[in-house]
C-alpha positions in Angstrom: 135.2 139.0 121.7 137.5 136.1 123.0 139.3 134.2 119.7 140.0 130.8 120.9 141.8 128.2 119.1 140.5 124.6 118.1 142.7 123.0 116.2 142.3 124.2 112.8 138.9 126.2 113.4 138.7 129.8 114.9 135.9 130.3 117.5 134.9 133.7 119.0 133.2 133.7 122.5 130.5 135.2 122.3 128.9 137.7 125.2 126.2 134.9 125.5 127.4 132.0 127.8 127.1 128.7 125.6 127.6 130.3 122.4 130.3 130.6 120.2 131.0 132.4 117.0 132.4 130.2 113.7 134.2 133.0 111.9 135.1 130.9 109.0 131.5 130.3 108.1 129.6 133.1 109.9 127.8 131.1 111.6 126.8 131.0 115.2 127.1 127.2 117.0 126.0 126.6 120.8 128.4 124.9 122.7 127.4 124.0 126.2 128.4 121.3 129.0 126.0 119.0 129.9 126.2 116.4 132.6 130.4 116.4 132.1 129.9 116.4 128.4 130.5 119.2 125.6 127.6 119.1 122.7 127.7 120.9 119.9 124.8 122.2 117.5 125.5 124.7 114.5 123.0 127.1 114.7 122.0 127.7 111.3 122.0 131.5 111.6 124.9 134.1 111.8 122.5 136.7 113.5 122.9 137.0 117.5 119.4 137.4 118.2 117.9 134.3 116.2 121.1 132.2 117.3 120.2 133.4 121.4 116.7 131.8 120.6 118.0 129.0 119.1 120.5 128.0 121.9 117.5 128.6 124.4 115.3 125.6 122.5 118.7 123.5 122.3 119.5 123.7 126.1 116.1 123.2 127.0 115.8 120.0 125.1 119.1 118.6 126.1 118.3 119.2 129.5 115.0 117.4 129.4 116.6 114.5 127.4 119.7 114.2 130.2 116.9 114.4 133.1 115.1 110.8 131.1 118.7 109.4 130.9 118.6 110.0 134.9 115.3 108.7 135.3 115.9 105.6 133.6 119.1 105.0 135.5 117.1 105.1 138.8 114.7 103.0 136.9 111.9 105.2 136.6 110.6 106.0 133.4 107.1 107.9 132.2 105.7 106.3 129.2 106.0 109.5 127.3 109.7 109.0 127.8 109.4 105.2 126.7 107.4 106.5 123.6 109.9 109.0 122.2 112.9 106.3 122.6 110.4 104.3 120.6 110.2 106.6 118.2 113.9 107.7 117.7 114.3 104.2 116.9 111.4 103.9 114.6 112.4 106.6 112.9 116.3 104.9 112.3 114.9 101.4 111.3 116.3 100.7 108.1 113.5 97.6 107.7 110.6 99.5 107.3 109.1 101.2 104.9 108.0 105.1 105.5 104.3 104.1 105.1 105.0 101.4 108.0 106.7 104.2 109.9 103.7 106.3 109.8 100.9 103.6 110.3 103.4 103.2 113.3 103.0 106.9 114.8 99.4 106.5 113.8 98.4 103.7 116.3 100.9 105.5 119.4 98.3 108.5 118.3 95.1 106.6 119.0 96.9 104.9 122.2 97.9 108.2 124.1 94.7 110.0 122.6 92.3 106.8 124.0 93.9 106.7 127.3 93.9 109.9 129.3 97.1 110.4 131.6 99.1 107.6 129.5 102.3 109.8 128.7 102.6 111.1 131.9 102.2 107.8 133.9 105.1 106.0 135.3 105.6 102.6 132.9 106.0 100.3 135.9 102.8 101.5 137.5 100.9 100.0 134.7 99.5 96.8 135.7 97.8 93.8 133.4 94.0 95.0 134.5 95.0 98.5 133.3 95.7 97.4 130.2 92.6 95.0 130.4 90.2 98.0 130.8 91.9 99.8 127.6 91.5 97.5 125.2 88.0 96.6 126.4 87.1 100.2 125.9 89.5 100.9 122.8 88.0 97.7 120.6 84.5 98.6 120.9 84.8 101.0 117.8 88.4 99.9 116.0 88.6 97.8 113.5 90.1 94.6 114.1 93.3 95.5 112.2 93.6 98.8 113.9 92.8 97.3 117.6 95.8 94.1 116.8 98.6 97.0 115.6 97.9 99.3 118.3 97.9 96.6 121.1 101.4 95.8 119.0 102.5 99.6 119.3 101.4 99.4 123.0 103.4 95.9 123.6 106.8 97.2 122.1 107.1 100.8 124.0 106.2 98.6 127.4 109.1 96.4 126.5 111.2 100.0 126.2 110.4 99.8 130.0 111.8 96.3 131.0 114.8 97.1 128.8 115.3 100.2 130.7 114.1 98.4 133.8 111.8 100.5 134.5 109.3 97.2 134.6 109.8 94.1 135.3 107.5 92.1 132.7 105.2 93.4 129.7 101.4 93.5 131.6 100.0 94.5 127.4 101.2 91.0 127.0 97.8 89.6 127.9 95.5 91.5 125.8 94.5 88.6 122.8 94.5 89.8 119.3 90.5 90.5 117.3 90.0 88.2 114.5 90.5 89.6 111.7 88.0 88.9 109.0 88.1 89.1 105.2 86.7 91.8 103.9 83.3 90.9 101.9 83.3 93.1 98.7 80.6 94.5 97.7 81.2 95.8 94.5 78.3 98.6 92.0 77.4 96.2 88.9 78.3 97.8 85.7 74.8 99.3 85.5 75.0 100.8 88.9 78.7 102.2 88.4 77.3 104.1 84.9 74.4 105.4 87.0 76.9 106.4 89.5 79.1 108.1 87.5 76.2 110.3 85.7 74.8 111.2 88.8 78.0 112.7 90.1 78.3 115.0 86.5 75.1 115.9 87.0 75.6 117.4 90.1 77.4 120.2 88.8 78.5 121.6 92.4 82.4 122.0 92.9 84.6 119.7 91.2 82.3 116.6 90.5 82.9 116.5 87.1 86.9 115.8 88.2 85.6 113.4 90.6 83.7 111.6 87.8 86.8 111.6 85.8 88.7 110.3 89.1 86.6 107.5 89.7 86.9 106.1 86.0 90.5 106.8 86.5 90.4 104.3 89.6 88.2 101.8 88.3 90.0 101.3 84.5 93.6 101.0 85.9 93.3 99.3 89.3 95.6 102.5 90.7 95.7 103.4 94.6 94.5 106.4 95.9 98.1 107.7 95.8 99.3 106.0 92.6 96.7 108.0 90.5 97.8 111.2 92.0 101.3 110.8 90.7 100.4 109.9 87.8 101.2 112.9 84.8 100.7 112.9 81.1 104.7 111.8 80.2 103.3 108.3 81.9 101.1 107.9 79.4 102.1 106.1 76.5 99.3 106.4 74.1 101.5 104.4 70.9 102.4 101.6 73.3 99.1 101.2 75.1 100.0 101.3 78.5 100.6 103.5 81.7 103.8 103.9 84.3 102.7 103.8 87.8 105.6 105.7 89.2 107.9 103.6 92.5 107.7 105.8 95.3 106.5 104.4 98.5 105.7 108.0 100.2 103.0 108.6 97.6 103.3 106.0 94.6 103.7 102.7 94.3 103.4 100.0 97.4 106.5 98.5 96.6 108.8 100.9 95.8 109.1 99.4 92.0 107.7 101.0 88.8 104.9 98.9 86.8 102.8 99.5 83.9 99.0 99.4 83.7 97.8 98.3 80.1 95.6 101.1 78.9 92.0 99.1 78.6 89.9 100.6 75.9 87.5 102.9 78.2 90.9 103.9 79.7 92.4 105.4 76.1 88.7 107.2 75.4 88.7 108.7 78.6 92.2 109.9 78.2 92.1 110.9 74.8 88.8 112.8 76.0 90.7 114.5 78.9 93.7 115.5 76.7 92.1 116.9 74.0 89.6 119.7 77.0 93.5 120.6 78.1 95.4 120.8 75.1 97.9 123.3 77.0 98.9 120.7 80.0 102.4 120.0 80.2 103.8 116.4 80.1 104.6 117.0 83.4 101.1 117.5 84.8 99.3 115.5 86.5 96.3 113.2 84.8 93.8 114.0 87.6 93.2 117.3 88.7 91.6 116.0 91.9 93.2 113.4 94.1 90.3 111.9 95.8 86.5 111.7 95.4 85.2 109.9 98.7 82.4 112.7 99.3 80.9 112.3 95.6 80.9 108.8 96.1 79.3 108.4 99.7 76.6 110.9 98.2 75.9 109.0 94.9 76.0 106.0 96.7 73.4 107.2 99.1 70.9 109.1 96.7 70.9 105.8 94.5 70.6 103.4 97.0 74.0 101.6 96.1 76.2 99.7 98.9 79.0 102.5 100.2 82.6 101.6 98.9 85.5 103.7 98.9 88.5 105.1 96.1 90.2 101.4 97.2 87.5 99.4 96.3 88.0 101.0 92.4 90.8 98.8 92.6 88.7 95.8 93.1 86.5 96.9 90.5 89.2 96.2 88.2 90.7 93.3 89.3 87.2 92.0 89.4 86.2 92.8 86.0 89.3 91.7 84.4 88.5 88.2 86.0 85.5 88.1 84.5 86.2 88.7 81.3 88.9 86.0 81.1 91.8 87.6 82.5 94.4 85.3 84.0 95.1 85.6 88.2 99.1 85.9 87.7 98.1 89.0 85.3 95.6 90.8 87.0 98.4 90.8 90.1 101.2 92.1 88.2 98.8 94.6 87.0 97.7 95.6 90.4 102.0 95.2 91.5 101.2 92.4 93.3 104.6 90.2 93.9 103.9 86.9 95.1 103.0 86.0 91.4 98.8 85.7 92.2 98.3 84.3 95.8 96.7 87.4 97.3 94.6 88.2 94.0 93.4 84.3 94.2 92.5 84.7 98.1 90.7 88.4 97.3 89.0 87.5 93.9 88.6 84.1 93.7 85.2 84.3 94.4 83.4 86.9 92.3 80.2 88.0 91.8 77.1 86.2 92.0 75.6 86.3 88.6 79.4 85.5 86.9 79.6 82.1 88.9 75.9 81.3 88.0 77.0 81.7 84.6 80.1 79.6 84.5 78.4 77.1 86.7 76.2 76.2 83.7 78.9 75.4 81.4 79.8 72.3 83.9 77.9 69.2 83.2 78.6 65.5 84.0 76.3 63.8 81.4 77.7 62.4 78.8 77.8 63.7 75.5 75.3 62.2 73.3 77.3 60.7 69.6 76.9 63.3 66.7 74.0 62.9 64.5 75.0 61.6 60.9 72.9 62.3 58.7 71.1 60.1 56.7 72.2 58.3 53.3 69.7 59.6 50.4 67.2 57.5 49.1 67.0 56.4 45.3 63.7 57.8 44.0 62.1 55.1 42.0 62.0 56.1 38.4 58.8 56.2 36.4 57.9 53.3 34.5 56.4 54.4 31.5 53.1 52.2 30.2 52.3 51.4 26.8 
């Protein structure tokens, strides 16, 4: 072994060209020369054998990245190449949140999976019509919301290419956006969610009895999908009345921010009910032993002839009720964690069910109020008269 002095550090040569020896940690770094320039990666290992496996995936990849920088010097670039830039970058954004990050890698899935050869293709041989005859193809069966972000996904890795100039202008450009439309909900009636939920427990296949328990869950505190799963027994204040719906973004709240969920009174009996069939769970554990129920639903909703809705449209449910019963907007949205103090809760729930605005509509009336009744002064009897 070759000792070799850098600076302060001691580095041994190893018998593998590229690879060096850290004796002060043990641990094995590769240290090659690429394109003029000395990189450096610690190894992670201080056996020869893992680290000679290890240097083999390092070179290889810093090859293959130093090859792009060449490509997009001579102004050729695949759009494989355009996507992982688009990606590195993605991935360093401070702005976004991690749930916009992977919506992100989502869309550039469905966009390299719906057009065959895309990766590979050289970004300025991509022309307007090609683009064109995607998106006619691609929007037949996406949503609008899907179709608009992955013709955005599409738009910014093309604009990778004119940066790199690789392309002279952005041909995705042209493609127009699908109207988005608001969603009509279509929510069970209070007799048809009851029905719903006793068909589930009476299925008694699997875990439908959690999935009962899940969809009550959803429905009586407006949770997401994700909030409910984090939810464990320590959030549940049973003295107080309410509920902690943790902040975390990954799996948790939307907005990174803790809130608390008042604890309605079919919320408390189906706690109380749940707590006292597990009287060893830890505070720790989770409420829920099952984190979604989309299956039991789909087949309730089928054998019972009830519209299809989904673990999101519990949410609604909520909101919805709440309304109803007299709720006020700004509430109901802090509830949910909305924080634009009510505007989207007024645009979703402003118009509620059929029957409910029959029934209010009655109360309104334009004629005008006929003057109380008085009622009348009593008469004097006459008094008898007697004859003699």
């Amino acid at each position: 072994m070759q000792t070799k002095q850098d600076g302060q550090k001691t580095w041994q040569k190893s018998s593998v060209a590229n690879l060096y020896y850290y004796a002060p940690t043990g641990t094995y770094y590769a240290r090659p020369r690429i394109k003029g320039k000395v990189k450096v990666k610690c190894l992670r290992t201080d056996k020869l054998s893992v680290a000679k496996q290890r240097l083999g995936d390092f070179l290889r990849e810093e090859h293959r990245k130093a090859e792009s920088m060449d490509s997009k010097a001579a102004g050729k670039l695949t759009f494989g190449e355009a996507a992982e830039t688009f990606k590195s970058r993605l991935a360093a954004s401070k702005d976004l949140k991690p749930r916009s990050k992977s919506y992100r890698l989502e869309r550039l899935k469905a966009l390299t999976k719906s057009w065959p050869n895309l990766e590979t293709t050289d970004i300025g041989k991509i022309r307007k019509h090609d683009c064109q005859e995607w998106a006619k193809i691609f929007g037949k069966d996406s949503s609008p919301t899907a179709f608009n972000n992955t013709v955005g996904t599409l738009q910014l890795i093309l604009a990778i290419g004119i940066e790199f100039g690789a392309c002279y202008d952005n041909p995705a450009k042209s493609i127009g956006k699908h109207r988005v439309r608001a969603k009509q909900l279509e929510l069970p009636s209070q007799a048809e969610f009851q029905a719903l939920l006793t068909y589930v427990e009476s299925v008694r296949v699997g875990r439908t009895k959690s999935c009962a328990n899940l969809m009550r869950f959803l429905a009586y505190g407006g949770f997401r999908k994700g909030e409910a799963k984090q939810i464990s027994w320590a959030d549940c204040d049973f003295e107080k009345g309410k509920i902690r719906v943790k902040g975390d973004p990954e799996t948790g709240t939307k907005n990174w921010e803790v809130r608390y969920v008042p604890m309605i009174p079919e919320m408390k009996i189906l706690l109380e009910k749940l707590r006292s069939e597990r009287p060893e769970a830890k505070p720790s554990d989770a409420v829920m032993l099952v984190s979604e129920c989309q299956g039991a639903i789909n087949t309730a909703c089928k054998n019972l002839n009830v519209t299809r809705f989904t673990h999101h449209d519990l949410r609604h449910l909520f909101a919805t009720r709440c309304i109803e019963t007299g709720v006020d907007i700004p509430t109901v949205a802090k509830w949910l964690g909305h924080k634009d103090g009510g505007a989207l809760a007024m645009k979703v729930y402003g118009h509620l069910r059929e029957e409910h605005s029959s029934g209010m509509a009655k109360l309104v009336s334009f004629a005008v109020a006929a003057p109380a009744e008085t009622a009348p002064a009593p008469k004097n009897e006459p008094t008898e008269q007697t004859t003699h």
